[in-house]
N, C-alpha and C positions, 0 to 999 in steps of 0.2 A: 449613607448606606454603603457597606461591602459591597466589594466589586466581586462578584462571581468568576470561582476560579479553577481549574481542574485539578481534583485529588487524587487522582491514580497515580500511585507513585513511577508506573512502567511508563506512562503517557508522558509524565513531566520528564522523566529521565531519555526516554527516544527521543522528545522536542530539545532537550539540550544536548543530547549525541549527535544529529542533523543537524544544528546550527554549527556546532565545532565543524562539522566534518564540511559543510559548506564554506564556512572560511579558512581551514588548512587545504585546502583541494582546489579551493578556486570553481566550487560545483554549487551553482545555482539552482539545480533542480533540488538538492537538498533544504536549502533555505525554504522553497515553494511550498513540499512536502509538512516542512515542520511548521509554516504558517498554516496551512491547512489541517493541522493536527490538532493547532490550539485554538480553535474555535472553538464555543460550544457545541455539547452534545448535540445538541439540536440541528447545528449547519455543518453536521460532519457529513462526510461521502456517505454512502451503503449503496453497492453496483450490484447487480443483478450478471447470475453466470450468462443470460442474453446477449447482455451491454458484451461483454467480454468478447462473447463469439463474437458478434456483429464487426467489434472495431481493430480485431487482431487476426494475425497473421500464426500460420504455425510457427512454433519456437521461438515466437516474441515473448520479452519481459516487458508487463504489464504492473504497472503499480497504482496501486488505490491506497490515495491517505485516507483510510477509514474500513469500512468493513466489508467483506463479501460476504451474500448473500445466494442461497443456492435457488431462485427461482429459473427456468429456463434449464435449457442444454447447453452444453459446450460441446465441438464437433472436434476438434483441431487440441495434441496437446501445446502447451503454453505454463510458461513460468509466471505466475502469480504472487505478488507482494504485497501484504498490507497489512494494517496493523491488527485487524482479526478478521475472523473466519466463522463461520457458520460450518458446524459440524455436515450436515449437507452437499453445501459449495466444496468440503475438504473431499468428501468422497466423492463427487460427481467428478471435479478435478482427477484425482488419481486414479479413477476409473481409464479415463483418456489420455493416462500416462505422462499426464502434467506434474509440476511442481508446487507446492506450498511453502512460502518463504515467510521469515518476519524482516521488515526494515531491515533489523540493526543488521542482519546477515547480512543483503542485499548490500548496507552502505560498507559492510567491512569489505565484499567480495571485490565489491565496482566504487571506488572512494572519487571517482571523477564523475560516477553517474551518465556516462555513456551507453547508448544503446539501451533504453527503460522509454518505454510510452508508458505518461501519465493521465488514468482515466477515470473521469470523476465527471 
């Protein structure tokens, strides 16, 4: 039997921009990140704008390997990372003068992965 595998070509291509950028950088949160990416669909993240508020700080960067979700409020702006977004979660975000990032931005800006709470 095929091994079941992911066809999104942005997904396969972010999981192999992360693993590079985890061994030129010596940044293991990146490695973390893109093991968490290739799981299936099924055992991927999706956080709730709650979870966010609850476990962050203002002007903390928060990353989720996987999706955000606009259930809940967010009180506090905050920089937000992941690999999609719920049309909702984007406006509730920038309501509260937050930020909306993808990955790749995140690992081009921060390539040591300094200062990122991962929430999942």
């Amino acid at each position: 039997m095929k091994k079941a595998r992911t066809t999104n070509p942005e997904l396969i291509e972010l999981i192999r921009f992360l693993r590079r950028q985890s061994r030129e950088n010596k940044a293991e949160v990146w490695r973390d990140i893109a093991e968490s990416l290739a799981k299936p669909s099924r055992k991927r993240l999706a956080v709730n704008l709650s979870r966010l508020n609850r476990y962050t700080q203002k002007n903390e960067i928060a990353v989720i390997p996987g999706k955000v979700l606009g259930a809940g409020e967010i009180e506090h702006p905050i920089t937000v990372v992941a690999f999609a977004f719920s049309k909702r979660a984007k406006d509730k975000i920038k309501a509260v003068n937050g930020k909306c990032l993808s990955l790749f931005d995140l690992a081009k800006k921060n390539p040591k992965g300094s200062n990122v709470k991962i929430i999942g």
